[in-house]
FINU-201449 format. One record per atom (N, C-alpha, C, CB): residue number from 1; residue in one letter; atom name; y negated, z negated, x negated. Coordinates in steps of 0.2 Angstrom, whole numbers, plus 2048, in hexadecimal, padded with zeros to 3 digits. Glycine has a CB too. Example, Ala and Ser with C-alpha at 12.3 -4.5 7.8 and 13.67 -1.06 7.14 Angstrom:
# FINU-201449
<node 1,"a","N",<81C,7D9,7BE>>;
<node 1,"a","CA",<816,7D9,7C2>>;
<node 1,"a","C",<810,7D9,7BE>>;
<node 1,"a","CB",<816,7D3,7C7>>;
<node 2,"s","N",<80B,7DD,7C0>>;
<node 2,"s","CA",<805,7DC,7BC>>;
<node 2,"s","C",<800,7D9,7C0>>;
<node 2,"s","CB",<803,7E3,7BA>>;
//
This chain:
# FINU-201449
<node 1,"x","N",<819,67C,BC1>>;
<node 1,"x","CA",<816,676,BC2>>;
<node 1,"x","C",<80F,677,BC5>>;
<node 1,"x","CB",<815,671,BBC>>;
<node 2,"x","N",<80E,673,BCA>>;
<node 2,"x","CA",<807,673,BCD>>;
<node 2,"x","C",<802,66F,BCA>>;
<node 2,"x","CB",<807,670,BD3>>;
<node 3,"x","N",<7FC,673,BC7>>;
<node 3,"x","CA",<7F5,66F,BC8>>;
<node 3,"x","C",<7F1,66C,BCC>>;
<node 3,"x","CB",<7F2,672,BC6>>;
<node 4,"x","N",<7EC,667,BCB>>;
<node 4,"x","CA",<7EA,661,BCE>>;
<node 4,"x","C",<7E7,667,BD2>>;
<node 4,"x","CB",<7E6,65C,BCA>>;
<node 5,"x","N",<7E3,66A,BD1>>;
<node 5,"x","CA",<7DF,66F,BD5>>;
<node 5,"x","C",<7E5,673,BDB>>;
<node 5,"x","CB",<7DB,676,BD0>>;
<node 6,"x","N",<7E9,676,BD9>>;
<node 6,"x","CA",<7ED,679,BDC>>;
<node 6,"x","C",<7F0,673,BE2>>;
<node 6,"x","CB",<7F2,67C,BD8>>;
<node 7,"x","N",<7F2,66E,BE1>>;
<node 7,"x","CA",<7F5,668,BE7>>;
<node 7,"x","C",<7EE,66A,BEA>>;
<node 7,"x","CB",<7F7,65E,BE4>>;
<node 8,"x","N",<7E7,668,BE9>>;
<node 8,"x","CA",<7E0,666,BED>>;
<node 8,"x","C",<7E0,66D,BF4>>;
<node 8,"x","CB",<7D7,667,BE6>>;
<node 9,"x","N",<7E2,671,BEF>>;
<node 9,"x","CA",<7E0,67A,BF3>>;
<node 9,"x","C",<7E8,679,BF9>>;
<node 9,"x","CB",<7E2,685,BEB>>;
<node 10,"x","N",<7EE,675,BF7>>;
<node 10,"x","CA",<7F3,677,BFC>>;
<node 10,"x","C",<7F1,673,C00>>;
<node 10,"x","CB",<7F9,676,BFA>>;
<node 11,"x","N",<7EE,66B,C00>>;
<node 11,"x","CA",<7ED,665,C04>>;
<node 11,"x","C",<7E8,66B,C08>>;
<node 11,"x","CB",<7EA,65D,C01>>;
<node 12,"x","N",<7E2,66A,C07>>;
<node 12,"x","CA",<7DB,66D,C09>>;
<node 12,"x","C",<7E0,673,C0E>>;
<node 12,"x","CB",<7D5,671,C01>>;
<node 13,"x","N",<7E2,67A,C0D>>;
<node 13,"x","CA",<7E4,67F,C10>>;
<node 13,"x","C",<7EB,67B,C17>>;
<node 13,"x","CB",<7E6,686,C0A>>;
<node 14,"x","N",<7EF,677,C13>>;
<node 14,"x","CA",<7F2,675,C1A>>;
<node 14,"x","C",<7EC,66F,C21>>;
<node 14,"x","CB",<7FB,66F,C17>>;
<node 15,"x","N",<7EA,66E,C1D>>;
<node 15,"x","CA",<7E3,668,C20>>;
<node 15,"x","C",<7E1,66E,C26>>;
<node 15,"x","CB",<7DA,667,C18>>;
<node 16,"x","N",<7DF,673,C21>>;
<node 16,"x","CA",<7DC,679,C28>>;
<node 16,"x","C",<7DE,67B,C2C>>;
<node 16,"x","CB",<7DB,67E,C27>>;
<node 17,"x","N",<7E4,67E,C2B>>;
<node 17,"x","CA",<7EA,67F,C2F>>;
<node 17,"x","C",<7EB,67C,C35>>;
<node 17,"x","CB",<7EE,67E,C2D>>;
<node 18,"x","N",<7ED,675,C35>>;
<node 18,"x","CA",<7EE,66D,C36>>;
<node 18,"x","C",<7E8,670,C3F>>;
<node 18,"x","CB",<7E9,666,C2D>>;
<node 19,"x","N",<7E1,671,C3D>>;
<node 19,"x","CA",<7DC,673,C41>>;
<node 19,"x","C",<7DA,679,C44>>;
<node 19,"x","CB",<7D6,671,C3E>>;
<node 20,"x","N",<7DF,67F,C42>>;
<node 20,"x","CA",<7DE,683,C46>>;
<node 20,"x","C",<7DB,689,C42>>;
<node 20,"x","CB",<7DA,682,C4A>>;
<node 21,"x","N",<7D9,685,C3C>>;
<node 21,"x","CA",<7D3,68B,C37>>;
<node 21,"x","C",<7D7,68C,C33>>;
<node 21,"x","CB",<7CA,687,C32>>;
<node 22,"x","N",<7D4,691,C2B>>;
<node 22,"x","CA",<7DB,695,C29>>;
<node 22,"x","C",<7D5,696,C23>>;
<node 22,"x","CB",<7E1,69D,C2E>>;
<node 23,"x","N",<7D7,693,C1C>>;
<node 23,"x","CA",<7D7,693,C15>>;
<node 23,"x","C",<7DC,697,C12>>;
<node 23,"x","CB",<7D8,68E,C13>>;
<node 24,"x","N",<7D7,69D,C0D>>;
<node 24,"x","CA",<7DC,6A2,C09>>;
<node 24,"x","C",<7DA,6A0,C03>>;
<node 24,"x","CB",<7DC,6AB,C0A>>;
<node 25,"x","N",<7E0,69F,BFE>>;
<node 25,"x","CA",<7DF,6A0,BF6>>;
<node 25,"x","C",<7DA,6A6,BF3>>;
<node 25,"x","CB",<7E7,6A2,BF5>>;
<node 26,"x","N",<7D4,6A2,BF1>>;
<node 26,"x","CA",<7D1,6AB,BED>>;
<node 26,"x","C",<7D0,6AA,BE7>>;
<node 26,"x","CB",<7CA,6AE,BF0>>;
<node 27,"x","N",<7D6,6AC,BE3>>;
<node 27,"x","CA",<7D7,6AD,BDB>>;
<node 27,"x","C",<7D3,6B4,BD9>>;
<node 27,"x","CB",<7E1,6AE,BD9>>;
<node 28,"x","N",<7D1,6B3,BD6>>;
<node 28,"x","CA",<7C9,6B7,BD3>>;
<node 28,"x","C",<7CF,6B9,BCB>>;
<node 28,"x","CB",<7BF,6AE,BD0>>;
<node 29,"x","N",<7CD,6BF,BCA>>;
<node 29,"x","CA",<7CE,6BE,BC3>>;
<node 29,"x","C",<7CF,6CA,BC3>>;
<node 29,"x","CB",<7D8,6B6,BC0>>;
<node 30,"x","N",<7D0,6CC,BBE>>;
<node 30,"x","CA",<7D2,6D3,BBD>>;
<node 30,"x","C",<7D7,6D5,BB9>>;
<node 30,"x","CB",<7CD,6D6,BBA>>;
<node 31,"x","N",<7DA,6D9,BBA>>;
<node 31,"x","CA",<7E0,6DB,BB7>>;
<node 31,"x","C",<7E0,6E3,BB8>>;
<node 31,"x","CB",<7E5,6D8,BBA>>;
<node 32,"x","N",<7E2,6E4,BB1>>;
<node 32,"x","CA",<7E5,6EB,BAE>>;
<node 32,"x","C",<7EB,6EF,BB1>>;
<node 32,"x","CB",<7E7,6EB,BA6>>;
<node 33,"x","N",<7EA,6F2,BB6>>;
<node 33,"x","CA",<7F1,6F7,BB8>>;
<node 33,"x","C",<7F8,6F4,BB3>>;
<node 33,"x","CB",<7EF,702,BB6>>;
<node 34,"x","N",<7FE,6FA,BB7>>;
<node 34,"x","CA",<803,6F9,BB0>>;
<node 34,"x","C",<802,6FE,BAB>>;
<node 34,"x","CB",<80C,6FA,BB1>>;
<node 35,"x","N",<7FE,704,BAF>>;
<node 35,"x","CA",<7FD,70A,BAC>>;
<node 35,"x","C",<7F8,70B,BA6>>;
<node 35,"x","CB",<7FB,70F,BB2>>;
<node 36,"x","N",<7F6,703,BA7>>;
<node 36,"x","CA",<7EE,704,BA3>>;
<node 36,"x","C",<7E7,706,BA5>>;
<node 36,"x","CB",<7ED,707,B9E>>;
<node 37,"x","N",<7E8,70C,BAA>>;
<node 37,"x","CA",<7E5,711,BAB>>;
<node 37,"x","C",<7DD,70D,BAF>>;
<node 37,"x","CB",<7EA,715,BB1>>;
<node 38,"x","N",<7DD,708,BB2>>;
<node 38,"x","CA",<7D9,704,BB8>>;
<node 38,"x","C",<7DB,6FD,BB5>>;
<node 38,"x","CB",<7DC,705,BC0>>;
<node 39,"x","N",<7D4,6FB,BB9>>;
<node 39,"x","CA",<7D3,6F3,BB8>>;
<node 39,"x","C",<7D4,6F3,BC0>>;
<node 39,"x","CB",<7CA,6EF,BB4>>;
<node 40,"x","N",<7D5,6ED,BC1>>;
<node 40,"x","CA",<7D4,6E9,BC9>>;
<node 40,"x","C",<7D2,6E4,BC9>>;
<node 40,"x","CB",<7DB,6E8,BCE>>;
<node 41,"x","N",<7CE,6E2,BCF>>;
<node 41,"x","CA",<7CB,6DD,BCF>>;
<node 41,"x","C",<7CE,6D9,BD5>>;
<node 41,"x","CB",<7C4,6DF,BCD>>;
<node 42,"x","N",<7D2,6D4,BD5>>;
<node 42,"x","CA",<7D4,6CF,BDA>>;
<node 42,"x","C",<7CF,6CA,BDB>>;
<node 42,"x","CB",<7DA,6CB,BD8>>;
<node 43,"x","N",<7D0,6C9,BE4>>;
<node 43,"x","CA",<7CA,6C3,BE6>>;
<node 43,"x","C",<7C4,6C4,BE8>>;
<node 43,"x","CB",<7C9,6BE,BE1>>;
<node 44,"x","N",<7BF,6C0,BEB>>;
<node 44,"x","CA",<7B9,6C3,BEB>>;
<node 44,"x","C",<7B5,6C7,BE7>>;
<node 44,"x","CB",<7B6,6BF,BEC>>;
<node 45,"x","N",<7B2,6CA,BE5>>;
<node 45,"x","CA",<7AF,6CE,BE0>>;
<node 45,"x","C",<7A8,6C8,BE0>>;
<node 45,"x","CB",<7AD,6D7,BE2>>;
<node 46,"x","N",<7A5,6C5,BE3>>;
<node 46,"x","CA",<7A1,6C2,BE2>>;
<node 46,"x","C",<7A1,6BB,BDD>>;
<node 46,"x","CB",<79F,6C2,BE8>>;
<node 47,"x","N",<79D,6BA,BD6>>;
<node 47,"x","CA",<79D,6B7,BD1>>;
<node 47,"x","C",<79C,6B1,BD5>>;
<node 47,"x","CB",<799,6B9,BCC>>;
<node 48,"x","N",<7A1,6AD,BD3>>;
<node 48,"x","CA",<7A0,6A4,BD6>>;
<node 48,"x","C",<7A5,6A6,BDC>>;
<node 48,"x","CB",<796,6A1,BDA>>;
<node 49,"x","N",<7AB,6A8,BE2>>;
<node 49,"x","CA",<7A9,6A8,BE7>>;
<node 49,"x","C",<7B0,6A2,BE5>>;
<node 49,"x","CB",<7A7,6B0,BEB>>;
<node 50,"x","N",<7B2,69E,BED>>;
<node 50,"x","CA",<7B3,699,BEC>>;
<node 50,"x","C",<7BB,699,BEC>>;
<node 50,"x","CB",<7AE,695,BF0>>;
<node 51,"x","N",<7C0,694,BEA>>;
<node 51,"x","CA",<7C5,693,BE9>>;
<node 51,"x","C",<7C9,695,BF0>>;
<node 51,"x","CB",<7C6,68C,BE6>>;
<node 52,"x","N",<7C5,693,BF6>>;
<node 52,"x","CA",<7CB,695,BFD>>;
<node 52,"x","C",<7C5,697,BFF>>;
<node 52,"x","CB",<7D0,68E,C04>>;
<node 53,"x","N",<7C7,69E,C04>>;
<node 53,"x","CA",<7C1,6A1,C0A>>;
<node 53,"x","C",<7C5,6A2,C10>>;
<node 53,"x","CB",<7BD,6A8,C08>>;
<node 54,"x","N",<7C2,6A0,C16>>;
<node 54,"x","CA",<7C4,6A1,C1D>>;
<node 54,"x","C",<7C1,6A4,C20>>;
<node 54,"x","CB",<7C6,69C,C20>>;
<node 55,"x","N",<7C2,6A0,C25>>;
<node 55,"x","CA",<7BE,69D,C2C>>;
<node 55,"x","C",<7C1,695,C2F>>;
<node 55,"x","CB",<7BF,6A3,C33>>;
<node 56,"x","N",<7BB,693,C31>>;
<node 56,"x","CA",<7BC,68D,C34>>;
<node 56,"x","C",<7BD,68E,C3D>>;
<node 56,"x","CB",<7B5,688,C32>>;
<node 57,"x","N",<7BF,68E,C42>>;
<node 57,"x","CA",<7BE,691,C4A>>;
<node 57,"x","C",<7BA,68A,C4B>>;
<node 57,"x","CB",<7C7,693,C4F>>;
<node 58,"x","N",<7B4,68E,C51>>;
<node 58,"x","CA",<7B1,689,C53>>;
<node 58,"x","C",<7AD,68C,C5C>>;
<node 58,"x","CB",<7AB,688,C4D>>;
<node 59,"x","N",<7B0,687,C5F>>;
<node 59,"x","CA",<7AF,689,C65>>;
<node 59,"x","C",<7A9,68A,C68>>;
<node 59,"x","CB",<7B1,687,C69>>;
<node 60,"x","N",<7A8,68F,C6C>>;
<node 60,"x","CA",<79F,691,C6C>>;
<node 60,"x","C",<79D,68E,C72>>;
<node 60,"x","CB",<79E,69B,C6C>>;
<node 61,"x","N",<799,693,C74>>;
<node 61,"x","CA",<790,693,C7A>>;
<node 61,"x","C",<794,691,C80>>;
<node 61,"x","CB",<78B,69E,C7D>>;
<node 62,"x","N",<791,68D,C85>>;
<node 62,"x","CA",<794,68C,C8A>>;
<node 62,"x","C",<796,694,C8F>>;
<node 62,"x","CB",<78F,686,C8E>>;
<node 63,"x","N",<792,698,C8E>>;
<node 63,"x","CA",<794,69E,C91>>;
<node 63,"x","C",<79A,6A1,C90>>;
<node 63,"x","CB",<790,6A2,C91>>;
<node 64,"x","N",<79D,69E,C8B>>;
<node 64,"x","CA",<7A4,6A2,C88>>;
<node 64,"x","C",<7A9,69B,C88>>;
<node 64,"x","CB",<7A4,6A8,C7F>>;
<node 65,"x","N",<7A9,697,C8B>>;
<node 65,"x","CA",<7AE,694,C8B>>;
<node 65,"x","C",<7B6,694,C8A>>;
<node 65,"x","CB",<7AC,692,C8E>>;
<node 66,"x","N",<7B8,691,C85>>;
<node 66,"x","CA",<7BE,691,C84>>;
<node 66,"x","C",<7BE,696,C7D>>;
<node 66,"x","CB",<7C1,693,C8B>>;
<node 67,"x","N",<7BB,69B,C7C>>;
<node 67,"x","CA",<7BA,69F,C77>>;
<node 67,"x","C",<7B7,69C,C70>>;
<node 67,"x","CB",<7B6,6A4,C79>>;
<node 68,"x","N",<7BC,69D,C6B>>;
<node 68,"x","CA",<7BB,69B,C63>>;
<node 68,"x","C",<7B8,6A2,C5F>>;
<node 68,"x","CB",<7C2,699,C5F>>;
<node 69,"x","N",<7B3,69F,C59>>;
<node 69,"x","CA",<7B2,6A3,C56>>;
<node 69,"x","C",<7B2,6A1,C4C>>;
<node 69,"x","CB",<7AB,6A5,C5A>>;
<node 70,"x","N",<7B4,6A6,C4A>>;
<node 70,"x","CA",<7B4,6A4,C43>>;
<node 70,"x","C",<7B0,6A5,C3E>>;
<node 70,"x","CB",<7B8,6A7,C41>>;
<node 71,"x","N",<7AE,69F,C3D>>;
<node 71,"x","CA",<7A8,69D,C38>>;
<node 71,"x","C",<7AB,69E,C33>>;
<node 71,"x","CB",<7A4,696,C38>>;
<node 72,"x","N",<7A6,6A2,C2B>>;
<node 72,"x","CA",<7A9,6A3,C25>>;
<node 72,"x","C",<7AB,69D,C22>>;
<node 72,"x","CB",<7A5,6A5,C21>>;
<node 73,"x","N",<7AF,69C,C1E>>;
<node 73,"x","CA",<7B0,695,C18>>;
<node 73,"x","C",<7B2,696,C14>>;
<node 73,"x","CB",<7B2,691,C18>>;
<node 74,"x","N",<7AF,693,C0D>>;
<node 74,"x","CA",<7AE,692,C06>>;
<node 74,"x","C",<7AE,68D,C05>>;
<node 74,"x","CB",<7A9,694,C04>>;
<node 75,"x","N",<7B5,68A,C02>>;
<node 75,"x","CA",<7B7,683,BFE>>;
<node 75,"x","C",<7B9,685,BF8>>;
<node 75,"x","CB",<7BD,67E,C01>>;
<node 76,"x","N",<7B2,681,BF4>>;
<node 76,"x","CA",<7B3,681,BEA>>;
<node 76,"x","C",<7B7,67C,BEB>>;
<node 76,"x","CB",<7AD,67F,BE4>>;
<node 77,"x","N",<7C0,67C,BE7>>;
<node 77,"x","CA",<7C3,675,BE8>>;
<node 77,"x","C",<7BF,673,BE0>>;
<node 77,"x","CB",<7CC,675,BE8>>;
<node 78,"x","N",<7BF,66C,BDF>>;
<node 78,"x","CA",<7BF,66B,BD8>>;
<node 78,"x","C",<7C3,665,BD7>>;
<node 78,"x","CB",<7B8,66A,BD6>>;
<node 79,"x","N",<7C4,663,BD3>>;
<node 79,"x","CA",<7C9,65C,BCF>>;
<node 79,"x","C",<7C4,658,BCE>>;
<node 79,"x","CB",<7CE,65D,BC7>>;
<node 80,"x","N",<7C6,652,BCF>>;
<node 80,"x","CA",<7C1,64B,BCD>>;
<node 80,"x","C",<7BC,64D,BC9>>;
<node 80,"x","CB",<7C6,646,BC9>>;
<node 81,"x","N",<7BE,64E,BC4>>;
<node 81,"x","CA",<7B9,653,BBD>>;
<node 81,"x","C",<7B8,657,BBD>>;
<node 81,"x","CB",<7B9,655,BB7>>;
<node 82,"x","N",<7B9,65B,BC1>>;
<node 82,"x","CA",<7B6,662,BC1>>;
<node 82,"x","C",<7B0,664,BC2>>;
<node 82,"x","CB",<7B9,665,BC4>>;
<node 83,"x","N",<7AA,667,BC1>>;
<node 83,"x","CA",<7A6,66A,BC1>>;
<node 83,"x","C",<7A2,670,BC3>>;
<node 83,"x","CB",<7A6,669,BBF>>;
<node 84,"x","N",<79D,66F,BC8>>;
<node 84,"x","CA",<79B,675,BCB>>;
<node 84,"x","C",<799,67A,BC5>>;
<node 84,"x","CB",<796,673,BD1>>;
<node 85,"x","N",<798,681,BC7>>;
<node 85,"x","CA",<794,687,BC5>>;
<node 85,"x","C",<78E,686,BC8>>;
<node 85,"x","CB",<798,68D,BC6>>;
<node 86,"x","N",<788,68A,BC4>>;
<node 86,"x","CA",<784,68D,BC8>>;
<node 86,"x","C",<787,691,BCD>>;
<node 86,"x","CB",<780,690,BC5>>;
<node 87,"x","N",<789,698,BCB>>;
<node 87,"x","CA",<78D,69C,BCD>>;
<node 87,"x","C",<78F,69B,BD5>>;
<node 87,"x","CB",<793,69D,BC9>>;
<node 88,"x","N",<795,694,BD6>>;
<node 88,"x","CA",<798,693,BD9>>;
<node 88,"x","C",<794,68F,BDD>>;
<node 88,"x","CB",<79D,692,BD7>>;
<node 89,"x","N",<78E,68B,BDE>>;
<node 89,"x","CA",<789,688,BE2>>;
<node 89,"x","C",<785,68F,BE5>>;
<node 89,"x","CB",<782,682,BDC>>;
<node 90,"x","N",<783,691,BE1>>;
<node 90,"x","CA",<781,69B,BE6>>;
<node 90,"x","C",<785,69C,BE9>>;
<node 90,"x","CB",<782,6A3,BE2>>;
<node 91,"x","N",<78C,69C,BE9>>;
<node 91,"x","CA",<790,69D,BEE>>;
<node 91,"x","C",<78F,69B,BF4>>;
<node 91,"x","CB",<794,69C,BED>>;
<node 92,"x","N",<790,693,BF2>>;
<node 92,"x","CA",<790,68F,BF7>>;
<node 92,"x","C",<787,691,BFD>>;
<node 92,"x","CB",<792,686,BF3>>;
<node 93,"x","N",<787,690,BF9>>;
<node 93,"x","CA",<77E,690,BFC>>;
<node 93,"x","C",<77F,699,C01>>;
<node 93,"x","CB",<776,690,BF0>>;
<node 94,"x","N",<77F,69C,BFC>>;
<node 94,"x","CA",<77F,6A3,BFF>>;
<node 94,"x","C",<783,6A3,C08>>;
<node 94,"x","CB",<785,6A9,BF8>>;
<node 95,"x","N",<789,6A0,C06>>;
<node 95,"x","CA",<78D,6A0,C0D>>;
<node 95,"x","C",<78A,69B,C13>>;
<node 95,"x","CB",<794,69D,C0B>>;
<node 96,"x","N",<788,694,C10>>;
<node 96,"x","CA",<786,691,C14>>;
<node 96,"x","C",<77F,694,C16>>;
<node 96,"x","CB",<786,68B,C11>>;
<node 97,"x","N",<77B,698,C14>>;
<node 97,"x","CA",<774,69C,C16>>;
<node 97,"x","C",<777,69F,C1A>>;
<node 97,"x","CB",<76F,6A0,C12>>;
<node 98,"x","N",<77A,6A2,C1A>>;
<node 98,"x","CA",<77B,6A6,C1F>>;
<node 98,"x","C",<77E,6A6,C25>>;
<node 98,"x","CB",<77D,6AA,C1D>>;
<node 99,"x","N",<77F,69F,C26>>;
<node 99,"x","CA",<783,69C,C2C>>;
<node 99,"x","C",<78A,69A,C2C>>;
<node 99,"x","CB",<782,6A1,C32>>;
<node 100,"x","N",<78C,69B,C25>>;
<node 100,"x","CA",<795,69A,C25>>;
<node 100,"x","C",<794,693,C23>>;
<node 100,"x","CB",<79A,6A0,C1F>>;
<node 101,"x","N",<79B,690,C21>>;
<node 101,"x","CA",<79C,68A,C1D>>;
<node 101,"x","C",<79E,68A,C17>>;
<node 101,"x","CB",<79F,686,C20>>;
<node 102,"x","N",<79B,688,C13>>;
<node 102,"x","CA",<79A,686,C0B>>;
<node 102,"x","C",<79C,67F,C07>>;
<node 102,"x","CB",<794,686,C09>>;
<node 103,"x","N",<79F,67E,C06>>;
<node 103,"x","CA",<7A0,679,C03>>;
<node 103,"x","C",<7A3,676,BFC>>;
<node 103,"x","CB",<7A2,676,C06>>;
<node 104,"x","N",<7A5,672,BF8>>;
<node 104,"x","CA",<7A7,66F,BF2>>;
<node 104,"x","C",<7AB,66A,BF5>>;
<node 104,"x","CB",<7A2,66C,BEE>>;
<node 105,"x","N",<7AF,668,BF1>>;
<node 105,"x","CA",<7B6,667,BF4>>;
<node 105,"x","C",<7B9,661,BEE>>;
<node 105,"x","CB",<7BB,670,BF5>>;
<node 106,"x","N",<7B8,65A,BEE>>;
<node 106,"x","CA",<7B9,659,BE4>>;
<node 106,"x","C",<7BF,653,BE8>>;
<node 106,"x","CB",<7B0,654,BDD>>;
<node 107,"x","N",<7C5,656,BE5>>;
<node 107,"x","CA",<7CB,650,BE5>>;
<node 107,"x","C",<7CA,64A,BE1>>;
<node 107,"x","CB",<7D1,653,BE4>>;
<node 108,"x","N",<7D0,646,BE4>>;
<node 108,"x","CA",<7D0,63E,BE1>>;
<node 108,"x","C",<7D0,63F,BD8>>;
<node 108,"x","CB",<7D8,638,BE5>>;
//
């Protein structure tokens, strides 16, 4: 069965799509080999980092016309109630300083 969050991240990544740009699922979390031996760590390594990361394509300088370029992107989905992190505002903030796009994302 799908969670509320999970429908928001499918609408939101076909949404992108839809425009050209391209949203990945980034499940955060670690796990123990079968062997035991190792931990792994799935997803950004960076604390906070946000539910979908892409790029957005955005057409550039008149001197390259016709040519797209892919801007970073960071969507925190959240649920009506749901609630930001510090953690996850750093993120957003971190990415959007740097020239990518950042954002929060709160469904109906």
């Amino acid at each position: 069965m799908a969670t509320e969050e999970s429908n928001i991240v499918n609408k939101l990544r076909c949404e992108a799509s839809e425009r050209g740009d391209k949203l990945f699922r980034n499940n955060r979390g670690k796990f123990r080999t079968l062997d035991g031996l190792r931990v792994v760590e799935a997803g950004l390594s960076s604390k906070g980092s946000s539910d979908l990361i892409g790029w957005t394509r955005v057409k550039i300088t008149p001197d390259m016309v016709g040519s797209f370029a892919c801007i970073f992107t960071a969507v925190e989905v959240k649920t009506a109630k749901g609630k930001k992190r510090k953690e996850q505002q750093d993120f957003i903030d971190l990415v959007n300083n740097a020239g990518g796009y950042g954002s929060f994302y709160y469904g109906d």
